[in-house]
C-alpha positions in Angstrom: 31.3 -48.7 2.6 31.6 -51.6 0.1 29.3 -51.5 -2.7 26.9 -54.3 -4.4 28.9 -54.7 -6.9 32.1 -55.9 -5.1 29.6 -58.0 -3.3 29.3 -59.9 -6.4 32.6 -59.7 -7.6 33.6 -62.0 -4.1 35.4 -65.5 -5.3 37.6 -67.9 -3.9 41.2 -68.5 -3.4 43.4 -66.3 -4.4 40.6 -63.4 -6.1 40.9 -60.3 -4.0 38.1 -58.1 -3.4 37.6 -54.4 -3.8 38.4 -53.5 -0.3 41.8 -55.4 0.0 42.7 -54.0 -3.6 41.9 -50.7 -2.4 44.3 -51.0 0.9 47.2 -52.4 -1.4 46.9 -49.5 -3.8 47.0 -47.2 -0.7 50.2 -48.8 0.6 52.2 -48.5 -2.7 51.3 -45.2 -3.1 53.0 -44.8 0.7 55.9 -46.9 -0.9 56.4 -44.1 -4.0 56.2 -40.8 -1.8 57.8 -41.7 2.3 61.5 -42.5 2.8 62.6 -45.6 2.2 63.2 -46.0 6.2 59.2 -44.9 6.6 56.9 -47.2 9.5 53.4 -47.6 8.1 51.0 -49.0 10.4 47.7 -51.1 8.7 44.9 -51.8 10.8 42.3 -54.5 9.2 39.6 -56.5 11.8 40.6 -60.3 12.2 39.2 -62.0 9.4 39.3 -59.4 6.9 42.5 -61.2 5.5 45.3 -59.4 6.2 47.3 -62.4 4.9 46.4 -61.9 2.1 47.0 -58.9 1.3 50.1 -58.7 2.2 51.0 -61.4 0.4 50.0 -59.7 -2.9 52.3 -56.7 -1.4 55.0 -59.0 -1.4 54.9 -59.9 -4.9 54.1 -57.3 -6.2 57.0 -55.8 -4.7 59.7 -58.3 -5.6 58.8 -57.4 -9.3 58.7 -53.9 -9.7 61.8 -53.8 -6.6 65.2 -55.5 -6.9 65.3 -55.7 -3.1 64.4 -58.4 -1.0 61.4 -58.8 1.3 61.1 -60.3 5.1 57.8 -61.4 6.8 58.0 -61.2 11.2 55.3 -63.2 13.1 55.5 -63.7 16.8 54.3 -67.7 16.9 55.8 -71.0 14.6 52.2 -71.9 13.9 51.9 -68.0 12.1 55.2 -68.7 10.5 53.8 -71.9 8.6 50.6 -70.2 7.4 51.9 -67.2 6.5 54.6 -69.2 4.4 51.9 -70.9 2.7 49.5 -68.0 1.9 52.5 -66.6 0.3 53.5 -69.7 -1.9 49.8 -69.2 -3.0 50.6 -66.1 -4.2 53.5 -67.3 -6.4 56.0 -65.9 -4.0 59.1 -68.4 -3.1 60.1 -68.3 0.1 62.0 -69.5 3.2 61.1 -70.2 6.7 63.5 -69.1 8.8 63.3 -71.8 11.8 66.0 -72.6 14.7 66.8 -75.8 12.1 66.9 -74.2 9.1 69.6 -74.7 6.6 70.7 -71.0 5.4 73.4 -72.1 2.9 71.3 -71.3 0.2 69.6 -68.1 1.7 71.0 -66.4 -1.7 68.1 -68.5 -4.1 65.3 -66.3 -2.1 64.0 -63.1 -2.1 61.9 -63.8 0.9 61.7 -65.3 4.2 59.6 -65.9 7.0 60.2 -65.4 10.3 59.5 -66.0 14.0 60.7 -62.5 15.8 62.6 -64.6 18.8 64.5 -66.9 16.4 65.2 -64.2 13.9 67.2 -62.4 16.7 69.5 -65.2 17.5 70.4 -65.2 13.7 70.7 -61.8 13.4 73.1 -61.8 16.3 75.1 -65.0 15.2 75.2 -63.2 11.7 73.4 -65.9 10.4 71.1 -64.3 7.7 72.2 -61.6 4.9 69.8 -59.0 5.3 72.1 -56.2 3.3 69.3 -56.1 0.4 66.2 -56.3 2.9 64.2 -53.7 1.2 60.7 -54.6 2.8 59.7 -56.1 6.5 56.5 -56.7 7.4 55.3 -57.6 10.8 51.9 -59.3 11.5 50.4 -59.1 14.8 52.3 -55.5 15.1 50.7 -54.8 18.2 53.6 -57.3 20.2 56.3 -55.2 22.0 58.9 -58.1 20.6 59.4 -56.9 16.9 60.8 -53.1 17.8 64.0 -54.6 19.7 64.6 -56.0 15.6 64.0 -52.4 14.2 67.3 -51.7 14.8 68.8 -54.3 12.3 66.6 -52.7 9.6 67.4 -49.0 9.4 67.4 -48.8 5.6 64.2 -50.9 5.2 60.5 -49.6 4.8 58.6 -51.7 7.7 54.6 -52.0 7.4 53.1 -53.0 10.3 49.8 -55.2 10.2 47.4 -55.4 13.3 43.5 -55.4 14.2 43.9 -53.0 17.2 46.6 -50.5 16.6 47.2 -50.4 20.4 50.5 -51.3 21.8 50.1 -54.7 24.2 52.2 -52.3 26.4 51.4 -48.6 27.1 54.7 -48.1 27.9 55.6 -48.4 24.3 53.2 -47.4 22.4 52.8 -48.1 18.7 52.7 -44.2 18.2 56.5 -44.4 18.9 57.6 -46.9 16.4 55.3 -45.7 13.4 55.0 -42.6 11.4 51.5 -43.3 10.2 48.2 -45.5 10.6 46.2 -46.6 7.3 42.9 -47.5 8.7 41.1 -50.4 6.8 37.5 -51.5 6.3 35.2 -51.4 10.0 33.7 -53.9 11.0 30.4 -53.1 10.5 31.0 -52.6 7.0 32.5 -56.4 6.6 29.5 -57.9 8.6 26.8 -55.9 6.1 28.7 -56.9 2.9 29.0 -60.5 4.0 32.6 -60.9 4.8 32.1 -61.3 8.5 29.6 -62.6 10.8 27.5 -60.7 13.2 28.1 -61.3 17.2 25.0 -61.7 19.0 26.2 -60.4 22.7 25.4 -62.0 25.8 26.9 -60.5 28.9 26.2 -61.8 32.4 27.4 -59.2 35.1 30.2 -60.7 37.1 32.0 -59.2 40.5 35.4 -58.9 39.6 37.0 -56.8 42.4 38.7 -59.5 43.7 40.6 -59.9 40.7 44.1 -58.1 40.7 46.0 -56.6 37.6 49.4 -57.9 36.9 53.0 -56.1 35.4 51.6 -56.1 32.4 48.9 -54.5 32.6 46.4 -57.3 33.0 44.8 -59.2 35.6 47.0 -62.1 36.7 46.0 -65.7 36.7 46.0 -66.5 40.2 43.4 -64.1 40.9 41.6 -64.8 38.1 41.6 -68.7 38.7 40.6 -68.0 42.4 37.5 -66.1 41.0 36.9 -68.3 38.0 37.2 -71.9 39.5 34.7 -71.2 42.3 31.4 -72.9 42.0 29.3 -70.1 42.5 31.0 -69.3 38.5 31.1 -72.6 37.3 27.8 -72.5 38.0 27.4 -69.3 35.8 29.3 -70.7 33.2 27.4 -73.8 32.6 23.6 -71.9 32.8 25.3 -69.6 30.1 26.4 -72.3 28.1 23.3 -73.8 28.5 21.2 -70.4 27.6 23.1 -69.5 24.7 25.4 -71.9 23.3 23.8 -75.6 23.6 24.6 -77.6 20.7 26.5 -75.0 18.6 30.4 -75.3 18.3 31.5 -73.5 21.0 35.5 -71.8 22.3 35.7 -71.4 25.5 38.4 -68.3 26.3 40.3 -68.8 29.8 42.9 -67.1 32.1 44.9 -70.7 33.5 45.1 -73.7 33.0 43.6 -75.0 35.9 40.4 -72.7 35.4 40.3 -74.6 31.8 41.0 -78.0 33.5 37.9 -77.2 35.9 35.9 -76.5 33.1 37.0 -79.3 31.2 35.6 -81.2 34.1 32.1 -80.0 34.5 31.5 -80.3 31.0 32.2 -83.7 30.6 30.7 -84.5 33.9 27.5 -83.7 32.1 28.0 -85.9 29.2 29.0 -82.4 26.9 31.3 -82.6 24.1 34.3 -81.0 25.5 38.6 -81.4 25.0 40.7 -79.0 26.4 43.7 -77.3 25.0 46.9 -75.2 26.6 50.6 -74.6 25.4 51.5 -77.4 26.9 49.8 -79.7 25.1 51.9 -81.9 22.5 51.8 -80.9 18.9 50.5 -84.2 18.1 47.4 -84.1 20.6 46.9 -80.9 19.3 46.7 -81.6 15.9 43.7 -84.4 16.7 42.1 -82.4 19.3 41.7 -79.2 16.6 40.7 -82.5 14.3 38.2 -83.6 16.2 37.0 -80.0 16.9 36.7 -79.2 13.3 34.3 -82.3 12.3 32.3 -82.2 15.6 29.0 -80.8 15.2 28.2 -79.3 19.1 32.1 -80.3 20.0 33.5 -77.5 22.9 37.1 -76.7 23.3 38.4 -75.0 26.0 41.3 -73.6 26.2 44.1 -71.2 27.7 45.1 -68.1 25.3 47.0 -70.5 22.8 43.7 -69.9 20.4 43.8 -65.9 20.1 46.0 -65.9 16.6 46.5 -67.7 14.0 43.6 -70.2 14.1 41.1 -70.4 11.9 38.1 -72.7 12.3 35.3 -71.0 10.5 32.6 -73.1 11.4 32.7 -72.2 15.6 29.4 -71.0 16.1 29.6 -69.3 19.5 32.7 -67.7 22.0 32.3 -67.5 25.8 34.9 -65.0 27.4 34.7 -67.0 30.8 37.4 -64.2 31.7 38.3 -60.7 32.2 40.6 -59.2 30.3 42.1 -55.2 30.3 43.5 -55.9 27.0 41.2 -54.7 23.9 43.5 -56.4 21.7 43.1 -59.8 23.0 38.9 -58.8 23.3 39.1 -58.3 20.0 41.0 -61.5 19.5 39.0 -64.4 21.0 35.8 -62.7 19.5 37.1 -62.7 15.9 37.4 -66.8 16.5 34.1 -66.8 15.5 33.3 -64.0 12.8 34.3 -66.5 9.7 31.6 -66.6 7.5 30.8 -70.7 7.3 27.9 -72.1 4.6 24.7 -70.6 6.1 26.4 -69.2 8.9 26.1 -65.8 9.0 26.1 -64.9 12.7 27.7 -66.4 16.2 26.6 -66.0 19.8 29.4 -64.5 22.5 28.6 -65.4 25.9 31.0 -62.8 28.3 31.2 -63.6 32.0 34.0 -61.2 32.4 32.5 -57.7 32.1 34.5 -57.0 28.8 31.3 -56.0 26.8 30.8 -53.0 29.2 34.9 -52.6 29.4 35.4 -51.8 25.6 31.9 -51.9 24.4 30.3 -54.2 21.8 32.8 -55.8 19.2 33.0 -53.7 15.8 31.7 -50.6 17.8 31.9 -47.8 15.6 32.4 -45.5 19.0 36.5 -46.6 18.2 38.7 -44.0 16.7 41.7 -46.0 15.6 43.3 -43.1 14.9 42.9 -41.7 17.8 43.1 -44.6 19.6 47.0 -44.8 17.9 48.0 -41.5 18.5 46.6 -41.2 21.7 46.8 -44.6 23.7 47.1 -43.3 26.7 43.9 -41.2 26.8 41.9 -43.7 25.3 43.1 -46.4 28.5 42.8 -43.6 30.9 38.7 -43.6 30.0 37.8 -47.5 30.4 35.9 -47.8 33.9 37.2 -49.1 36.7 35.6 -52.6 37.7 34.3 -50.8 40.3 32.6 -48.3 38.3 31.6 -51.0 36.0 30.0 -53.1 38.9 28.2 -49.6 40.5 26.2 -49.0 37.4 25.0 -52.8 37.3 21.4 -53.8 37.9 20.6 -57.3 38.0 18.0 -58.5 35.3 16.2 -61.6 35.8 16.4 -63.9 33.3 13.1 -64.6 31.3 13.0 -68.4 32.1 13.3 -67.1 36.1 11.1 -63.9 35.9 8.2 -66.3 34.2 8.0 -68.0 37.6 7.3 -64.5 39.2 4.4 -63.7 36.6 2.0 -62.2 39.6 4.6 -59.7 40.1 4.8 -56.4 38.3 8.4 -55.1 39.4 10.7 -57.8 41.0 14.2 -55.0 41.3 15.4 -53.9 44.8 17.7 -51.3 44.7 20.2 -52.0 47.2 22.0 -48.7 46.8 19.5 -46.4 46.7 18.1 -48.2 49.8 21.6 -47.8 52.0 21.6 -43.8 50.8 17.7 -43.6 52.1 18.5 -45.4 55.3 21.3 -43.8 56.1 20.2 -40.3 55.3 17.3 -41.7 57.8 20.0 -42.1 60.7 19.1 -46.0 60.8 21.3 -49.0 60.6 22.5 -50.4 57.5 21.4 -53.8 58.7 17.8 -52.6 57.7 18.9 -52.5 53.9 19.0 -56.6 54.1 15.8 -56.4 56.5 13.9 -54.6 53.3 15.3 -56.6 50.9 14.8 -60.3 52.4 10.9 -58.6 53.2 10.9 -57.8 48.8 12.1 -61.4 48.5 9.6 -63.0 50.8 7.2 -60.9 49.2 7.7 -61.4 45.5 8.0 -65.3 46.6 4.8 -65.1 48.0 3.0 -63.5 45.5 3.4 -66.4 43.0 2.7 -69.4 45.1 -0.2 -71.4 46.5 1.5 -72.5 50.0 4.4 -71.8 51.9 6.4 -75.4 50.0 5.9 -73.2 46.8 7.1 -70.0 47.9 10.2 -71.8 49.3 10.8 -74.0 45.9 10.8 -70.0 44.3 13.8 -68.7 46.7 15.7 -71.0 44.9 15.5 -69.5 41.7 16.6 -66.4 43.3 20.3 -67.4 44.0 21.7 -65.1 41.5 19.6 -62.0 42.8 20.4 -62.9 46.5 24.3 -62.9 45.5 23.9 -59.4 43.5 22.3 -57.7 46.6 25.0 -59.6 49.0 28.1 -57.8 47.1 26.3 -54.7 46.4 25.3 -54.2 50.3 29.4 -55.2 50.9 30.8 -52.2 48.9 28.5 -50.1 50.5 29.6 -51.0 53.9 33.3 -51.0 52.8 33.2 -54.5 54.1 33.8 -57.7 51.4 36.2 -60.3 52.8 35.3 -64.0 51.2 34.4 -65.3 54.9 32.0 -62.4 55.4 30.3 -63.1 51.8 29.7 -66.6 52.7 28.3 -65.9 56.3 26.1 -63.1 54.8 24.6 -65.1 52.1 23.8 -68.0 54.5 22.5 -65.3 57.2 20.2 -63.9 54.5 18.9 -67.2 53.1 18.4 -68.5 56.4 16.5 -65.0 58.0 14.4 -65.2 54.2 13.4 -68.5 54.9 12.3 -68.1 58.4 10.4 -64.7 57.3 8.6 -66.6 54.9 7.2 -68.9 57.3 6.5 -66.5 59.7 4.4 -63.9 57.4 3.0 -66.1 54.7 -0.5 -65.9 55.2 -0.3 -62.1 55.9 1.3 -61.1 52.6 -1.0 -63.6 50.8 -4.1 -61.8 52.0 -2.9 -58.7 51.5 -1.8 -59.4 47.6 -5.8 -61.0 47.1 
């Protein structure tokens, strides 16, 4: 835990604090007792400036060392920064692009660069790396940096990450490091000031429709199928509208034509909104993230091309309007908005993909990163199941829709505990949406004056009537798209017509 003191002693630029000193003094003293081929592994939360401090490893090494020192990123963009941070740190170095000129590669004891690029010099012999004495590899949870290990044999490699969890558990991290230096939590940045606080807002989605991919992750055509239906749109836009209205808002998304849908109901409602993918020129890019940046309210949305190495501290909320398996990249589009900015000393995350219930809250102290980087595949073999996830669900009205149903004590049906009842009973299952459209009428009733009321009310009740429609599906085993839609309409239809039928009987009976 940091102390008040090194809350005080917190400047800017290049001034590093207590923590970051104490993580550099850790890794030296690794440097002085393992091999010289040792694989040390540092795990620091996004924001907490891992940057920096290995940049102040690096020159510190190249004057105590008379070995040279390279720097691995996985993106161009990371490449840039990284080469910057380090010229703030009095370090002189070279990026090491497809058009760099390497004739003078003997004037520098350090270079920068991409992993895919460096492996086309390495192989075209290219690049001396005889006296590489130090590699360091930021974003180490990417697969592509280990088919370069073999290139540096003789070289001490620290690794630098967030989430110490391999992006594939086929390879995990355990494998390519001898040891894990875990840094400051997150909980103990957000207390001391360094990070921002995430205010959590999940909405419970269905997501058994989505399918999981090769690598491990749910593919973008299922999740645009989910995601660009207007039943989520909807979602989206009463969560933006809930939680995020007139702050700075990212918008996460699995495809481009889910972001291009969103894109469009934005601006169809006169919001702020530009939208941003990898295919996107550099110039348009470079104005969009411009515009972004000086945009009070502004909304960008955008296709995984914002997880690393973007910085825009003054983004005042995240929605996650997608699933994701990976806790890496949860970890990733949440830490968009931890910056500390002026005042700003807490964001709003909006997640319409059941992630908070998949890993938890963000900075949960529950996470054993030593555990979790010894023992990966443990740790993945105890996240629920969507299905498990949706099963322990129970739909909460929100406050602006439950104040319309005042007269009402207790407006939850349990739709599974009905089904077990019934059937136990011998009856049909049909009766479960029988009893439930009877609750509906009822509550409906309750809280109107006439039957044009009680009917203005079902329609505040969409979200509840689609909760109980996929709930009663999974326990009938029965959940095809086509059936959905002609069950919803069937129910809203029979609700409707029970209403109208039973109005003045459930009125007199609640007097």
């Amino acid at each position: 835990m940091l102390t008040s003191y090194e809350k005080e002693e917190r400047k800017a630029g290049k001034e590093l604090y207590q923590y970051q000193k104490g993580a550099i003094q850790k890794i030296f003293e690794c440097f002085e007792t393992a091999e010289e081929d040792y694989h040390l592994l540092y795990q620091l939360p996004t924001g907490g400036g891992k940057t920096v401090i290995f940049s102040e490893i690096v020159s510190q090494y190249l004057k105590t060392r008379q070995k040279k020192v390279l720097v691995m990123t996985h993106r161009i963009e990371l490449c840039k920064q990284t080469s910057a941070v380090l010229t703030e740190f009095g370090v002189t170095n070279k990026v090491v692009d497809s058009k760099a000129n390497l004739d003078d590669q003997r004037n520098y004891d350090c270079f920068v660069a991409m992993v895919e690029t460096l492996n086309n010099r390495l192989k075209d012999d290219k690049l001396d790396i005889s006296d590489i004495g130090l590699v360091i590899i930021d974003e180490a949870h990417y697969n592509s940096f280990t088919k370069l290990f073999k290139f540096f044999e003789k070289a001490f490699i620290l690794g630098v990450t967030a989430t110490p969890l391999s992006s594939n558990i086929e390879l995990p991290m355990t494998d390519n490091y001898n040891e894990l230096i875990v840094g400051e939590s997150i909980e103990s940045l957000i207390e001391n000031r360094f990070l921002a606080k995430a205010n959590m807002y999940s909405f419970n989605v269905g997501l058994t429709s989505l399918v999981v991919g090769a690598n491990g992750d749910y593919t973008v055509k299922s999740s645009e199928e989910l995601y660009t239906n207007n039943e989520m749109l909807t979602k989206l836009m009463e969560a933006y509208h809930e939680c995020c209205k007139g702050k700075k808002t990212l918008i996460f998304n699995n495809g481009i034509n889910t972001s291009l849908y969103v894109y469009d109901i934005f601006k169809r409602s006169g919001l702020p909104i530009a939208h941003l993918d990898n295919t996107t020129s550099k110039k348009k890019r470079a104005n969009i993230l411009k515009w972004f940046k000086k945009t009070p309210g502004a909304i960008l949305t955008s296709v995984s091309i914002l997880t690393t190495g973007f910085d825009e501290p003054s983004v005042e909320a995240i929605i996650l309007n997608r699933a994701t398996k990976s806790l890496t990249l949860y970890y990733q589009m949440i830490g968009r908005g931890s910056r500390i900015f002026k005042e700003k000393d807490s964001f709003n995350v909006v997640d319409l993909g059941n992630n908070f219930h998949r890993f938890g809250p963000w900075g949960s102290t529950n996470l054993d990163w030593q555990r979790i980087f010894k023992y990966p595949s443990h740790y993945l073999d105890g996240i629920l199941s969507d299905e498990d996830l949706e099963n322990n669900f129970k739909y909460e009205m929100p406050d602006t829709i439950r104040a319309s149903f005042a007269n009402t004590e207790d407006v939850y049906f349990d739709i599974n505990k009905t089904y077990i009842e019934s059937i136990r009973r011998g009856e049909s299952s049909k009766v479960v949406l029988k009893r439930s459209i009877e609750q509906h009428a009822k509550i409906c009733i309750e809280n109107s004056e006439d039957i044009f009321d009680a009917l203005g009310l079902m329609k505040l009740l969409d979200d509840d009537i689609d909760f109980r429609i996929h709930r009663y599906s999974k326990c009938i085993s029965k959940s095809t798209h086509n059936f959905l839609t002609w069950l919803k309409d069937d129910y809203k239809k029979k609700l409707r017509f029970f209403m109208r039928q039973n109005f003045d009987d459930i009125k007199a009976k609640h007097n």
